[in-house]
C-alpha atoms as a printed R data frame, in Angstrom:
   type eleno elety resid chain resno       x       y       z
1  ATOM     1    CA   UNK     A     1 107.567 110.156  91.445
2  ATOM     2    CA   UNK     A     2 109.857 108.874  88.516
3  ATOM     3    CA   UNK     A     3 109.466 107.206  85.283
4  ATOM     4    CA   UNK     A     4 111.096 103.491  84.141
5  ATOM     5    CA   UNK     A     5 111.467 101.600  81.339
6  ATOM     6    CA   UNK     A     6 108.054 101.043  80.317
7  ATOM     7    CA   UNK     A     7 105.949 103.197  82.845
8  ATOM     8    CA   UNK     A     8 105.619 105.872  85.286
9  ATOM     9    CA   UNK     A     9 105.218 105.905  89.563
10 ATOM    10    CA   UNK     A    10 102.595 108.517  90.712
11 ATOM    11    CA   UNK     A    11 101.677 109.413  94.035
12 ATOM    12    CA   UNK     A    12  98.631 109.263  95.097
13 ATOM    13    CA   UNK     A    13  95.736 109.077  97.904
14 ATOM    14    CA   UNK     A    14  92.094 108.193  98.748
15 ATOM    15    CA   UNK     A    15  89.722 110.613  98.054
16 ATOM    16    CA   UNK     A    16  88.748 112.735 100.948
17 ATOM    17    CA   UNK     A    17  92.115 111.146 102.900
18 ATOM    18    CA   UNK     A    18  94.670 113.272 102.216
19 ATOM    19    CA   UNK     A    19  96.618 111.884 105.172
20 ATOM    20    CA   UNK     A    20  97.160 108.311 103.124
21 ATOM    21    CA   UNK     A    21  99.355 108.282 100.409
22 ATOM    22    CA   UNK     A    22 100.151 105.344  98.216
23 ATOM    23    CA   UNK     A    23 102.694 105.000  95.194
24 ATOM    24    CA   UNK     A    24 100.795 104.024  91.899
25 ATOM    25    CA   UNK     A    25 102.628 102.142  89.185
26 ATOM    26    CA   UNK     A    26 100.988 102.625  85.406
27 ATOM    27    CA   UNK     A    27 102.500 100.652  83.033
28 ATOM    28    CA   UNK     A    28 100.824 100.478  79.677
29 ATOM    29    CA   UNK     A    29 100.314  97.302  78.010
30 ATOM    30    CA   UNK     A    30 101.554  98.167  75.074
31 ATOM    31    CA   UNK     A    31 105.005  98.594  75.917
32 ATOM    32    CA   UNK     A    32 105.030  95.749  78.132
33 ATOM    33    CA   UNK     A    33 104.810  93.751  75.210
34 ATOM    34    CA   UNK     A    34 106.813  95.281  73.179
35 ATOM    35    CA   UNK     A    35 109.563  95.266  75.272
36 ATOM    36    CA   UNK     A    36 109.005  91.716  76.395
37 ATOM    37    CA   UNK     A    37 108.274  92.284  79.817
38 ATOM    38    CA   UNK     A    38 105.289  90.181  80.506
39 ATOM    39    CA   UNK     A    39 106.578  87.663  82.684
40 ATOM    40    CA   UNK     A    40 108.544  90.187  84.165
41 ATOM    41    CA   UNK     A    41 105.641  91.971  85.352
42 ATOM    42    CA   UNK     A    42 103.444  88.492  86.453
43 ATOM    43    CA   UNK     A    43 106.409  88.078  88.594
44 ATOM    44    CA   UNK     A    44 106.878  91.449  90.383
45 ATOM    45    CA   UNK     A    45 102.843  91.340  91.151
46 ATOM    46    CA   UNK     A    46 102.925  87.470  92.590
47 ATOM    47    CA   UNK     A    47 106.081  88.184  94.509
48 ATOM    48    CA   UNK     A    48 104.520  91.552  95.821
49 ATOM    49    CA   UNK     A    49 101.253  89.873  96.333
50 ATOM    50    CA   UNK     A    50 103.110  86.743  98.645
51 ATOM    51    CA   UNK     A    51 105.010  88.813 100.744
52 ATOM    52    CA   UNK     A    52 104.402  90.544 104.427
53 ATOM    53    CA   UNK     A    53 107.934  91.478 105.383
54 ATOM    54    CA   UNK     A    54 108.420  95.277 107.074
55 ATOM    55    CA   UNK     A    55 111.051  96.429 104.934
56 ATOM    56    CA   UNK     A    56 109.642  95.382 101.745
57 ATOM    57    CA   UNK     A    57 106.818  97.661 100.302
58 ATOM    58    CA   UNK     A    58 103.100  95.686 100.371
59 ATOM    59    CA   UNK     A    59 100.942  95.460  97.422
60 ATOM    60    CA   UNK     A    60  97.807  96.976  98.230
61 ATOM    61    CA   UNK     A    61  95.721  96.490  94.782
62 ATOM    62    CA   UNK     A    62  96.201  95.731  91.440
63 ATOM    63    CA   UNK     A    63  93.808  96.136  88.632
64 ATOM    64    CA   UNK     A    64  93.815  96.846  84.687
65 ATOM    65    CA   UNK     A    65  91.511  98.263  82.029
66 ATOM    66    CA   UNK     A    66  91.958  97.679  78.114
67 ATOM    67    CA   UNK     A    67  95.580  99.570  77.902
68 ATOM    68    CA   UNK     A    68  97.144  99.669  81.199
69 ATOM    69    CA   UNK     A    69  97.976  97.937  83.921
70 ATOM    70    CA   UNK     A    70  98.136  99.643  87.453
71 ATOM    71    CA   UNK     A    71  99.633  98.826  90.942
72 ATOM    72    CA   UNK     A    72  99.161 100.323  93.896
73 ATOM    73    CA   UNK     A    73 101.975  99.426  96.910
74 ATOM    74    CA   UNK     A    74 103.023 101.590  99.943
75 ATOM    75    CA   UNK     A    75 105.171 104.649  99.492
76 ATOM    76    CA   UNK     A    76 108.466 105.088 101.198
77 ATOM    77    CA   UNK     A    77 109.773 108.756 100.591
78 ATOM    78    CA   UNK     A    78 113.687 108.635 100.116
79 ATOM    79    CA   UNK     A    79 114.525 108.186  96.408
80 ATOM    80    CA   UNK     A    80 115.006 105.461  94.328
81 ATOM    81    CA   UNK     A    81 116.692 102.142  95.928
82 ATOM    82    CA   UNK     A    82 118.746 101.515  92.443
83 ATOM    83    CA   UNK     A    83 120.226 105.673  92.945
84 ATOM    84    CA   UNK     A    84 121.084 104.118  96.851
């Protein structure tokens, strides 16, 4: 779906459940710290995580392994908000 300054939006769905689609942020750790964006990224994932609001996207999961970090919210079709 796009790429940003230190990772990329996929989109994706359960296996067998086609009908589901998520989007599916991958940011690798990495350049996360490189760039300095650690607390940046804390914050996005405890705001995400506190909010139930309908025009805001909800967090469904987040996990990691040993070089990326990946979080799954809602997908809204329509383009990027910042290109709006």
């Amino acid at each position: 779906l796009g790429t940003g300054s230190y990772g990329k939006v996929f989109l994706v769905s359960r296996k067998n459940d086609e009908s589901s689609v998520y989007a599916m942020k991958v940011i690798k750790k990495k350049n996360m710290i490189s760039k300095g964006r650690i607390q940046e990224t804390k914050n996005e994932l405890k705001i995400l995580s506190s909010l139930n609001f309908p025009f805001i996207v909800n967090l469904k999961m987040a996990f990691q392994n040993e070089r990326k970090l990946y979080i799954l919210t809602d997908y809204c079709g329509g383009g990027e908000l910042y290109y709006h």
